[in-house]
C-alpha positions as CSV (number, residue, x, y, z in Angstrom):
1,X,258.5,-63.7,6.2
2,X,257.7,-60.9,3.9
3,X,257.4,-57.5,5.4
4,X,255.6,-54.2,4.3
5,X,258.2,-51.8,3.7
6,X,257.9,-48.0,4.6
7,X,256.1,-48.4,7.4
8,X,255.5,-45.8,10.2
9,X,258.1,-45.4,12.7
10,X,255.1,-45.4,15.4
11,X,252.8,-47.9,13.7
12,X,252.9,-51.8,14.1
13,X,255.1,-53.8,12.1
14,X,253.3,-56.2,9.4
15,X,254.9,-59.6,8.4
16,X,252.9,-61.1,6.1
17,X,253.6,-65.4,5.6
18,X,253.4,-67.0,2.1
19,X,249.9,-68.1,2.8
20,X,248.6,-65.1,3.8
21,X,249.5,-64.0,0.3
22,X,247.4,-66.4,-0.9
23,X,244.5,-66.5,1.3
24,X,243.5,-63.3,1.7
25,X,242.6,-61.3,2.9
26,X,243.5,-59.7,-0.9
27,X,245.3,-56.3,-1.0
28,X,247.9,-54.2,-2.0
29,X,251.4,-55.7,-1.7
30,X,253.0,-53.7,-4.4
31,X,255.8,-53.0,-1.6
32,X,256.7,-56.2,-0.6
33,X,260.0,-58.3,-0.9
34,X,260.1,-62.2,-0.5
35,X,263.1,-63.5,1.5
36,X,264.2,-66.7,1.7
37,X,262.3,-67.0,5.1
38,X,259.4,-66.7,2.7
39,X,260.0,-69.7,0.8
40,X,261.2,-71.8,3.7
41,X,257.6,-71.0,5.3
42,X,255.9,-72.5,2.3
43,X,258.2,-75.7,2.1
44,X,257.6,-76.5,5.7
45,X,253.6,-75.6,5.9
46,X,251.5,-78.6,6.4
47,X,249.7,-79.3,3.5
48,X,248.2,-82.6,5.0
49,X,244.8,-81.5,4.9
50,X,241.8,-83.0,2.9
51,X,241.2,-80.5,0.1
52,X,245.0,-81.2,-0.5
53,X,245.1,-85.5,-0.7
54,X,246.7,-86.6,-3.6
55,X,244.3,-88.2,-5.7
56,X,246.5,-89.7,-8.2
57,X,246.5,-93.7,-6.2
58,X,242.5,-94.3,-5.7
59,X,241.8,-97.4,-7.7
60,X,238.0,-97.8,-8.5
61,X,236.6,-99.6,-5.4
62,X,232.9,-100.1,-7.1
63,X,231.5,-97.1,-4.4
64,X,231.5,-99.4,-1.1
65,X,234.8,-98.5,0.5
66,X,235.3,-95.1,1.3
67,X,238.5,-93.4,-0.1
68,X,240.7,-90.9,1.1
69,X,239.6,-88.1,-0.2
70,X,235.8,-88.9,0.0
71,X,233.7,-91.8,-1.7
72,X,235.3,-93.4,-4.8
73,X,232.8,-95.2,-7.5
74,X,232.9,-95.7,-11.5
75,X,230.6,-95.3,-13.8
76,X,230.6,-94.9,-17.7
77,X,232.3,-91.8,-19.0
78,X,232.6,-90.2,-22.7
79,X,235.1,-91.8,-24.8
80,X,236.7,-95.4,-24.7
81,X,237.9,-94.8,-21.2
82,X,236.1,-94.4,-17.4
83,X,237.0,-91.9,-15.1
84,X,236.7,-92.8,-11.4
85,X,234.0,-90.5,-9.7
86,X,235.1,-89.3,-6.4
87,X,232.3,-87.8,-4.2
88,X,233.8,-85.2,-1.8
89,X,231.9,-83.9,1.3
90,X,232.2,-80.8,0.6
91,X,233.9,-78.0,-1.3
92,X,237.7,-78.1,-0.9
93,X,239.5,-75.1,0.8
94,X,240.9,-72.7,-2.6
95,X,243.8,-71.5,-0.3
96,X,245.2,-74.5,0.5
97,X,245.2,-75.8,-3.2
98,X,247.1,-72.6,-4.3
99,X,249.4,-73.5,-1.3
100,X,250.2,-76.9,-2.8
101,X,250.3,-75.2,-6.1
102,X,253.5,-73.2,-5.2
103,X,255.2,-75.7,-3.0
104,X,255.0,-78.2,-6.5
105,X,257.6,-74.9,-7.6
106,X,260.0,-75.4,-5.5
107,X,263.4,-77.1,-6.7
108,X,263.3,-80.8,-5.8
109,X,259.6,-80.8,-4.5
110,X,257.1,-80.6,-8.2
111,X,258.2,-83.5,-9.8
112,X,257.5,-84.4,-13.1
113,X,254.1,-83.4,-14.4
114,X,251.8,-86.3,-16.6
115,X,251.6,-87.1,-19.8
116,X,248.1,-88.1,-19.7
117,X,244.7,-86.7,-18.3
118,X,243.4,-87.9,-14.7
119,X,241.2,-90.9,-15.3
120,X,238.7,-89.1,-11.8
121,X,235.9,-87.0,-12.1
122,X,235.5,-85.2,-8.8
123,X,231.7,-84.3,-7.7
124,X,230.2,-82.2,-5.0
125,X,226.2,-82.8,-4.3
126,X,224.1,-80.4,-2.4
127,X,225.9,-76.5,-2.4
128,X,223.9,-73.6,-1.9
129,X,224.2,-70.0,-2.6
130,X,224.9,-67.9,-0.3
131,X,222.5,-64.8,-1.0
132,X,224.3,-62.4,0.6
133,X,228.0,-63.7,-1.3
134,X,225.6,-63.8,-4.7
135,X,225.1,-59.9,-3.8
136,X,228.6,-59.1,-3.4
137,X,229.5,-60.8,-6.3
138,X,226.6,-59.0,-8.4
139,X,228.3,-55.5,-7.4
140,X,231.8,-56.3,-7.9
141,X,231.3,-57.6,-11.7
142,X,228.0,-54.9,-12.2
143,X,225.2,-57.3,-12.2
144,X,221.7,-56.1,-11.1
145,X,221.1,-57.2,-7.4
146,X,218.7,-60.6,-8.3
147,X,217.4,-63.8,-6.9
148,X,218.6,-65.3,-10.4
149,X,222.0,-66.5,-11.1
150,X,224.3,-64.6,-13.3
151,X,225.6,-67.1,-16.2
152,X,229.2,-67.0,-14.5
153,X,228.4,-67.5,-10.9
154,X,228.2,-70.9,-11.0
155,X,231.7,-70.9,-12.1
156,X,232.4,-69.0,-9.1
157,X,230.6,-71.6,-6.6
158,X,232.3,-74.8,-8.2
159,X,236.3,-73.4,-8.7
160,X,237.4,-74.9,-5.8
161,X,236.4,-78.2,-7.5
162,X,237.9,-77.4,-10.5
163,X,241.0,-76.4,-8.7
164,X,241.1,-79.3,-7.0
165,X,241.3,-81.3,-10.1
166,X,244.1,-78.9,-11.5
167,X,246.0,-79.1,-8.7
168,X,246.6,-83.3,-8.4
169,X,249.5,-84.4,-9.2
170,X,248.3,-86.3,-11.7
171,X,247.4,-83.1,-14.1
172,X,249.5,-82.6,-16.8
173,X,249.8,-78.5,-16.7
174,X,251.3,-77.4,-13.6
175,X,248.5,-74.3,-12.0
176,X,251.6,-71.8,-11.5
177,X,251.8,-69.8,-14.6
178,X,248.7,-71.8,-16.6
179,X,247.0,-69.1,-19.0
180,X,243.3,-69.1,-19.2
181,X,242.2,-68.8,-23.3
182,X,238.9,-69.2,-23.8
183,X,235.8,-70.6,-21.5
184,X,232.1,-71.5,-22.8
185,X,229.2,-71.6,-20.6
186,X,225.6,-72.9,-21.6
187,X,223.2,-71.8,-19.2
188,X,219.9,-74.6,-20.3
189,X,217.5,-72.5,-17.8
190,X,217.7,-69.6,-15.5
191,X,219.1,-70.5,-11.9
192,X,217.6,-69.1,-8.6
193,X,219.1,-68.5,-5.2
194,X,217.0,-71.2,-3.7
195,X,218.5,-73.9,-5.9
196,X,220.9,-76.4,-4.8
197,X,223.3,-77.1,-7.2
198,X,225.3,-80.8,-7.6
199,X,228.8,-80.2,-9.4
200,X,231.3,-82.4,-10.9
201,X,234.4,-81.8,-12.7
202,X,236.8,-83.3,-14.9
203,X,239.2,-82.9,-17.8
204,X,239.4,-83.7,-21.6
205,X,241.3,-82.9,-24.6
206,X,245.0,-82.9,-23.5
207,X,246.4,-81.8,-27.2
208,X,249.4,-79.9,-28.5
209,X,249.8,-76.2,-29.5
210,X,252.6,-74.6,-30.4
211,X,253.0,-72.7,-26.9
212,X,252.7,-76.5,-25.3
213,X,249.9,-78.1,-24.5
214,X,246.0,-77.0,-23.8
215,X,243.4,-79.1,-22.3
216,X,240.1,-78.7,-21.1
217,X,238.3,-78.3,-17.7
218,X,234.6,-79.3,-17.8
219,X,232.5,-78.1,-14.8
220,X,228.6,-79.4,-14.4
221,X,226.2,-77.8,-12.5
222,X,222.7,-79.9,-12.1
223,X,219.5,-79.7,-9.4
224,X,218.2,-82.8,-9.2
225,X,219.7,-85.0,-11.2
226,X,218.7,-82.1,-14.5
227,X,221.8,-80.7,-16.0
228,X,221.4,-76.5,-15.5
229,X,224.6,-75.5,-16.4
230,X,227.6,-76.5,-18.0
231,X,231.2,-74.7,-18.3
232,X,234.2,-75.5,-20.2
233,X,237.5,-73.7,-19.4
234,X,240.2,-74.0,-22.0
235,X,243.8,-73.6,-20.0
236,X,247.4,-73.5,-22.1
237,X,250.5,-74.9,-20.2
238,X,253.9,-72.8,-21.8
239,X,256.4,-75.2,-22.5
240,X,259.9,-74.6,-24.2
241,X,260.0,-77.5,-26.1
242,X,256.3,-77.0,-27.7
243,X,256.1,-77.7,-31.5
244,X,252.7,-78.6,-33.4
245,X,248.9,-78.2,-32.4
246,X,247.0,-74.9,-32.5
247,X,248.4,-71.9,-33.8
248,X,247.9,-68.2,-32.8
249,X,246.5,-66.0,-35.8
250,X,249.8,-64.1,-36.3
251,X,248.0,-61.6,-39.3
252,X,246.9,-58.2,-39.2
253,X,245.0,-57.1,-36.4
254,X,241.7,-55.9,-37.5
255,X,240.3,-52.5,-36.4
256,X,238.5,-52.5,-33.6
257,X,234.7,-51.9,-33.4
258,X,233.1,-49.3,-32.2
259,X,232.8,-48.6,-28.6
260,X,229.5,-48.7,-26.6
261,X,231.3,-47.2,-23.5
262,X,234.7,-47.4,-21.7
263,X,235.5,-48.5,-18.7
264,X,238.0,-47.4,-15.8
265,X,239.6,-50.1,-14.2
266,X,241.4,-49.5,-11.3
267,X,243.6,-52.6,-9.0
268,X,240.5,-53.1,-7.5
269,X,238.7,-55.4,-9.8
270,X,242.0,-57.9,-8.8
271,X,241.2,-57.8,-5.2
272,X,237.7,-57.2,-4.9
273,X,237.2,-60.3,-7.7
274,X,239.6,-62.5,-5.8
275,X,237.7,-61.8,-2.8
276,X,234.5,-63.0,-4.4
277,X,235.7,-65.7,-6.4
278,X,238.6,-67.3,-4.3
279,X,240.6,-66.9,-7.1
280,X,243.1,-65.9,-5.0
281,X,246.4,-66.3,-7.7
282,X,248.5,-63.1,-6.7
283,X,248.7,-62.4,-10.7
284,X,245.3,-60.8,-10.1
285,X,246.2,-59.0,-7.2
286,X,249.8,-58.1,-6.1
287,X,252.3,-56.6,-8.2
288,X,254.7,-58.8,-6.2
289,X,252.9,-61.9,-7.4
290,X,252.3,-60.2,-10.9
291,X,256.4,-59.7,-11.2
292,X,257.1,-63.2,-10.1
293,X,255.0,-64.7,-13.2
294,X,256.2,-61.8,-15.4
295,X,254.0,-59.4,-15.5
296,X,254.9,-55.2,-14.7
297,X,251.5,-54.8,-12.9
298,X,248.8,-57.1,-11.4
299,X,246.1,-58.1,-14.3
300,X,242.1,-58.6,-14.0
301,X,240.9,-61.8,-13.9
302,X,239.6,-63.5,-17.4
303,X,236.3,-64.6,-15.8
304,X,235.4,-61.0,-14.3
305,X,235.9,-59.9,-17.8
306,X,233.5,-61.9,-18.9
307,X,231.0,-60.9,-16.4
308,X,231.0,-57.1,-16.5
309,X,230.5,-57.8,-20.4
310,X,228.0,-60.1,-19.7
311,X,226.2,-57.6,-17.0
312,X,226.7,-54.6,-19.7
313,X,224.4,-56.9,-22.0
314,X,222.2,-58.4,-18.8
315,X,218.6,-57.1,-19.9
316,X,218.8,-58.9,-23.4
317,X,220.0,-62.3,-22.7
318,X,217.5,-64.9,-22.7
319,X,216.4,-67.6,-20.2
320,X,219.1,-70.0,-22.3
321,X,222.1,-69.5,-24.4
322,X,225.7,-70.0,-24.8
323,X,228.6,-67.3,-24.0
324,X,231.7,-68.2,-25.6
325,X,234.7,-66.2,-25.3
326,X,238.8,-66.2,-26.1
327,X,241.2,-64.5,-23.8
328,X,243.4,-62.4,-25.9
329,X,245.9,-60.1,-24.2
330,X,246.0,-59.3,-19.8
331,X,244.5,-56.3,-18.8
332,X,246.9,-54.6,-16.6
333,X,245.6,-52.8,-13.8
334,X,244.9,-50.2,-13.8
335,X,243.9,-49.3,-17.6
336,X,241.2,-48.2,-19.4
337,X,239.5,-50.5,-21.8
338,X,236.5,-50.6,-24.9
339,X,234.0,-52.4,-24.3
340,X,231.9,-53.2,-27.9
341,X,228.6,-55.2,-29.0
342,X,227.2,-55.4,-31.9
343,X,223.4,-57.2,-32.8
344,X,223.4,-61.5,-32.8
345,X,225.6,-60.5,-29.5
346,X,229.0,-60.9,-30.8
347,X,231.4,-58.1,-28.4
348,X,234.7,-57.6,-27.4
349,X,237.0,-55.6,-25.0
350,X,240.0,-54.0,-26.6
351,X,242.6,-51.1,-25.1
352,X,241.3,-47.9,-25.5
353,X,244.3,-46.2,-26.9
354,X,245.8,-48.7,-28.6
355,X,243.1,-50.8,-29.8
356,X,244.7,-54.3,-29.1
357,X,242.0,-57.2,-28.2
358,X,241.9,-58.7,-24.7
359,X,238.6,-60.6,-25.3
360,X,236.5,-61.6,-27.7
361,X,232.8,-63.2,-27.1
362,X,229.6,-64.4,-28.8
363,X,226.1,-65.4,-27.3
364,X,224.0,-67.4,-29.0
C-alpha cells in the first residue's frame, strides 16, 4: 500500500491502493511513496472484468453469435483490409483499463507489443449526455454553460472506447508513457444535449518516426446513422531502437506571437480535468505518477488545452469547422502560460517567460 506521509498524530491514517491512484477520486499525492506492497496489489487485482476482455482472439462470426466482449460482425472498412466491428453494451469502465495498462508494465506480465494495427473497430450505440457532467465540464475547461456541445466533449464521452482499443493487447504502442501529438476534430453541425450519440473507434496509420512509431486513433460520433463528429488522435510510442519516419523540426524557434492574455494554471486543471474526462493517467495529476514517467511536476492534459483555447475563441466559431492542433512541449503545473490568436483562427499557447511552444492550432 501507499501511505500519505506527515500525517497528524491524532488524525486517521490514509493507505491509498494502486487503483485508488487511478480511479479517483483525483488529488494531491505529491507525498506519497510506492512500496513493493504497491505493486504486489496491482499484480494480484482481478482484472477479469468486461471492459478489460482481451480482444485480440474474436474471429468474425458474420454478427449471429455473440462474443465475449459484446456482439462481433464485419463489414467493409477503408483500405484493402476489414476490421471486425465489435458492438459493446456499453461504455467500458476507464479505471479498469488504466489498471490493465500498468499491470502490462510489470516484469514478466506485458509481453511483447504488435507489429501490426488491430484488425476490430469497437462501437458504442445509444450514449447520452449527461447535462449536469456537460456543466461541469464547461466550467472546468471555461466554456459558456450551454445546451450545445463544446467541439471536444465528445472526445470526452467516447475515451473510454478509445481506451479500450489502446489498451488490447493487440495495440502496438503500449498506453504507459504514450505521448499525445496532435488531434483534429471536425465538428459537421452543432451537437445538443438531447442528442444521442453512436460511437465507434479504431486505428490507422501505424508508421515510423524517428522517436518510434506513431499511429492514429479515429473516434466517430453519429445520431442516427448521420456522421456529427469525427476526431483523430495522433499518439507517438518512444522506442530506443527508432530510426526513420517523421522528424521533429530541430531549427530556430520562431518568436512567439503576441499574447491576447495569460493564463494561471495551477495543479488543479490535472485533477479537476481528470475528474471530468476520466483521464485519470497520474501524469496529469500526481507528482508521484508525474516522477514515475519522468516528469518533475504533474502536466495538464493536451485535450484541456485545446479546450480552454477553444472556449477563449467560443463566440466566433461557426456551426462547422475543423480544429487541428500539435502538442509541443508539457505544461507543468503549475505555470503560467500565453495564450495567442491571430485572424483565419490560427493560435497557440507558449511559456510566458520563456516563450517555448506547447501547442499550436488552426480552425478552419
Amino acid at each position: 500500500m501507499a501511505r500519505r506521509k506527515d500525517r497528524p498524530a491524532d488524525g486517521p491514517a490514509e493507505d491509498l491502493s494502486v487503483h485508488e491512484l487511478i480511479d479517483g477520486p483525483t488529488r494531491d499525492l505529491s507525498g506519497l511513496v510506492v512500496t513493493p506492497d504497491a505493486v504486489q496489489e496491482l499484480a494480484t487485482h482481478d482484472l477479469s472484468v468486461h471492459a478489460t476482455q482481451d480482444l485480440s482472439g474474436i474471429a468474425p462470426t458474420g454478427g449471429e453469435t455473440p462474443a465475449p466482449a459484446g456482439q462481433v460482425t464485419t463489414a467493409p472498412r477503408s483500405g484493402a483490409e476489414d476490421r471486425a466491428l465489435v458492438d459493446l453494451p456499453r461504455m467500458p469502465a476507464a479505471g479498469a483499463l488504466y489498471r490493465r495498462a500498468l499491470l502490462g508494465t510489470l516484469p514478466g506480465v506485458g509481453g511483447r507489443r504488435s507489429d501490426t494495427l488491430p484488425t476490430v473497430e469497437l462501437t458504442v450505440a445509444g450514449v447520452a449526455v449527461d447535462r449536469a457532467h456537460l456543466a461541469d465540464y464547461d466550467r472546468v475547461c471555461g466554456f459558456r454553460l450551454a445546451d450545445r456541445l463544446p467541439a471536444t466533449y465528445p472526445h470526452v464521452m467516447g475515451f473510454p472506447l478509445a481506451l479500450r482499443l489502446m489498451t488490447a493487447p493487440a495495440f502496438p504502442i503500449p498506453l504507459t508513457g504514450v505521448v499525445h501529438v496532435a488531434n483534429r476534430i471536425t465538428v459537421h453541425r452543432p451537437i445538443e444535449a438531447g442528442e444521442r450519440l453512436d460511437f465507434r473507434t479504431y486505428a490507422e496509420n501505424l508508421r515510423p518516426h524517428d522517436r518510434g512509431r506513431q499511429l492514429d486513433v479515429v473516434l466517430v460520433g453519429s445520431v442516427d446513422g448521420e456522421e456529427v463528429w469525427r476526431g483523430v488522435s495522433t499518439y507517438l510510442g518512444k522506442e530506443r531502437s527508432a530510426g526513420g519516419g517523421e522528424r521533429r523540426d530541430r531549427g530556430d524557434r520562431p518568436t512567439p506571437p503576441a499574447p491576447s492574455a495569460h493564463w494561471r494554471l495551477t495543479p488543479r486543471v490535472g485533477t479537476d480535468y481528470a475528474r471530468v474526462s476520466g483521464d485519470h493517467n497520474p501524469i496529469h495529476t500526481s507528482r508521484l505518477g508525474a516522477r514515475l514517467f519522468g516528469f518533475p511536476r504533474p502536466i495538464a492534459h493536451g485535450m484541456w488545452s485545446k479546450a480552454h483555447c477553444l472556449a477563449a475563441l467560443e463566440s466566433r466559431l461557426p456551426d462547422a469547422y475543423t480544429v487541428d492542433v500539435a502538442f509541443k512541449l508539457p505544461v507543468p503545473l503549475p505555470s503560467t502560460v500565453a495564450f495567442s490568436a491571430t485572424p483565419g483562427w490560427d493560435f497557440a499557447l507558449h511559456d510566458a517567460r520563456s516563450g517555448r511552444p506547447h501547442l499550436v492550432g488552426t480552425v478552419r
